[in-house]
Each structure stands twice: as C-alpha cells, then as structure tokens.
C-alpha positions as CSV (number, residue, x, y, z in Angstrom):
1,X,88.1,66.4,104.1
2,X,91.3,65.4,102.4
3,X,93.5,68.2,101.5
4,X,96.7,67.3,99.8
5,X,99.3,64.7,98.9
6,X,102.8,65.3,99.5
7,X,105.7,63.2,97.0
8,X,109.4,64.2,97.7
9,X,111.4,65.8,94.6
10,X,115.0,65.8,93.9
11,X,114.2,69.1,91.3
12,X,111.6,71.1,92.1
13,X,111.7,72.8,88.4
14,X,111.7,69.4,87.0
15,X,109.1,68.4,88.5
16,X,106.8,71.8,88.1
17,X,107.5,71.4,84.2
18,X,106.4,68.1,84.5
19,X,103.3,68.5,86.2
20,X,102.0,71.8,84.7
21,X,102.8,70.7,81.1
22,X,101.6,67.3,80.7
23,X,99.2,66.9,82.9
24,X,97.9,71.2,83.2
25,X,98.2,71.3,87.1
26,X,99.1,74.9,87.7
27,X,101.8,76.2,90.4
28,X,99.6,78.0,93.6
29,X,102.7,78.5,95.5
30,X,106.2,78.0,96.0
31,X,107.9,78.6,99.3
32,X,111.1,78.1,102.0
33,X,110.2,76.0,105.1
34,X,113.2,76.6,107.3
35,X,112.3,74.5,110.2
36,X,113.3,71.1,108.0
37,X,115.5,73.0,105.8
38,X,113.2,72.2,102.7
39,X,111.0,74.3,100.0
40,X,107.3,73.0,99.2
41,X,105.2,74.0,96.2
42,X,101.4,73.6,96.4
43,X,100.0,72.5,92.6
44,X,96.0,72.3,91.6
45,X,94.5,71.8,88.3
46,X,93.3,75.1,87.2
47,X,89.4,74.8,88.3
48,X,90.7,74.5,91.6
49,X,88.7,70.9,92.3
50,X,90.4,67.9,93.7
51,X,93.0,67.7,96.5
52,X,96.1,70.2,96.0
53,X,99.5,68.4,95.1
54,X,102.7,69.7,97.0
55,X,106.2,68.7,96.2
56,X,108.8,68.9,98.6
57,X,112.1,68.9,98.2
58,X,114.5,68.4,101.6
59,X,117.8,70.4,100.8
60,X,119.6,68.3,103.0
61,X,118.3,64.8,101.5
62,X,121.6,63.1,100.1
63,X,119.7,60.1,99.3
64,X,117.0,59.8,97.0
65,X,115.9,56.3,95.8
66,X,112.9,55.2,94.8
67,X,112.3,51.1,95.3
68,X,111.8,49.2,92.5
69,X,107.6,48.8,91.5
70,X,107.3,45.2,94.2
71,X,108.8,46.9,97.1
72,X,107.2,50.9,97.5
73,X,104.4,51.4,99.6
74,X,102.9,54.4,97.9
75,X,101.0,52.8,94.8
76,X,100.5,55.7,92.4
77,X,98.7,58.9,91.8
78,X,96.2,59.3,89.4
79,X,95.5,62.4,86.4
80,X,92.2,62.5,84.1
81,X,94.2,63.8,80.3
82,X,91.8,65.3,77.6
83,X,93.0,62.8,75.2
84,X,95.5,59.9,76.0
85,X,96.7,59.6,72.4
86,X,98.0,63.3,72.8
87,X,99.3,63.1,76.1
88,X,101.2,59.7,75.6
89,X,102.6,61.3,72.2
90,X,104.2,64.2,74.3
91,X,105.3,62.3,76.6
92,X,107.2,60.1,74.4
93,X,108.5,62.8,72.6
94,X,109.4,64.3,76.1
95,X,111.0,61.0,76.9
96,X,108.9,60.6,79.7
97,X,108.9,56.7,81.0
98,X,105.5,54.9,80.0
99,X,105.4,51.8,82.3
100,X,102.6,50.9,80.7
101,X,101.1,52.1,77.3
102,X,97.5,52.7,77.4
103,X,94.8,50.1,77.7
104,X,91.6,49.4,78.8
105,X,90.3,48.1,81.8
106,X,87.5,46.1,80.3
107,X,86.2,46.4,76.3
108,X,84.2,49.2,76.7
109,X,85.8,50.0,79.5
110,X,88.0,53.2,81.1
111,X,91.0,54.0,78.7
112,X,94.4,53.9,81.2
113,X,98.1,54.1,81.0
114,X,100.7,54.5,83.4
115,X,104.1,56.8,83.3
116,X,106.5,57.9,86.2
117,X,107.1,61.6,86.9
118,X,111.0,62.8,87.0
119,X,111.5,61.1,90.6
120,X,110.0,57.7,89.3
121,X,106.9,58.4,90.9
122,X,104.2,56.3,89.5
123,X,101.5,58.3,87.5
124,X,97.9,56.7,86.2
125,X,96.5,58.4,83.3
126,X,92.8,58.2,83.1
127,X,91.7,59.6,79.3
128,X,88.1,61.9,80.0
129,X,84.8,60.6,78.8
C-alpha cells in the first residue's frame, strides 16, 4: 500500500498555508526529527482518503534549488479542486505561479491546470466532476 510522499520545504508555514488553503489538505502533525536535524509535517485531505503528504524541512540544508521544468526527476503532484475557476482566481490573487492556466485534455475532456507550490514544486489541478 502506498503511504505517503515526501517534498523538501525551505518554510514549513509557507508551505502549510499553501496546502491547507488552496487546495483544503489539513495539518495531522507536525514534529522534530533529531536524528537528521529536520521537522516533518504529515498533511491529508480532511476525509482522510488518498496517500498522506509530509513536508520536510532539513534545518541544516543551505542549498535549496529546484532545477528548471527539463532537468527534475520528480514530475508533479496532483490535487482534485471543487471548482478550478475558484481556485485559479485565488491563486492569482495569492500570486501563486500558474505554469499553465487551465485546459482540457480533450473537448469533453478532464478540466487541468498546473501551478507550483512556494518551493517550485509542480502542482496538477484536476477540477471534480
């Protein structure tokens, strides 16, 4: 069973806010790992279904660079949102990066867009049926 995905953060708070606002993960726990000087926060969306996000943020990290879009391995994750048109709007107003405003995969097809969280993460928004 898969159980979570863990993305590196520069700001944890940052990155909570990000997460729990626009796209209504909610925080499950936030803690100290003092083995690899770091602190970890477990997120889930609020029914508790899908695999469990954690941020981790290494306090010792000097570097943090994200490679530009041709050269990262990890691809993106991706969020169902109620209703793109609202989530884009907030984002915007938020002045969240869109990468990619939102489109559809086919004419009647899935309605998509693409943003990157506060570490340049790439994020897929996939609008509910």
């Amino acid at each position: 069973m898969f159980v979570h995905t863990s993305i590196r953060t520069r700001n944890l708070d940052k990155s909570i806010n990000f997460y729990t606002k626009f796209l209504d993960l909610k925080l499950q726990s936030r803690r100290d790992i003092p083995q690899n000087n770091a602190e970890i926060v477990f997120l889930q969306d609020p029914d508790g279904k899908g695999a469990t996000l954690e941020l981790t943020f290494y306090k010792n990290q000097k570097k943090f660079i994200q490679p530009d879009y041709e050269n990262r391995l990890f691809d993106h994750l991706a969020f169902e949102v109620e209703s793109m048109e609202k989530t884009i709007a907030a984002m915007h107003k938020e002045g969240v990066t869109v990468t990619d405003e939102p489109f559809r995969l086919a004419p009647n097809g899935m309605l998509i867009a693409f943003v990157e969280d506060p570490d340049g993460t790439l994020i897929e928004l996939i609008e509910k049926k």
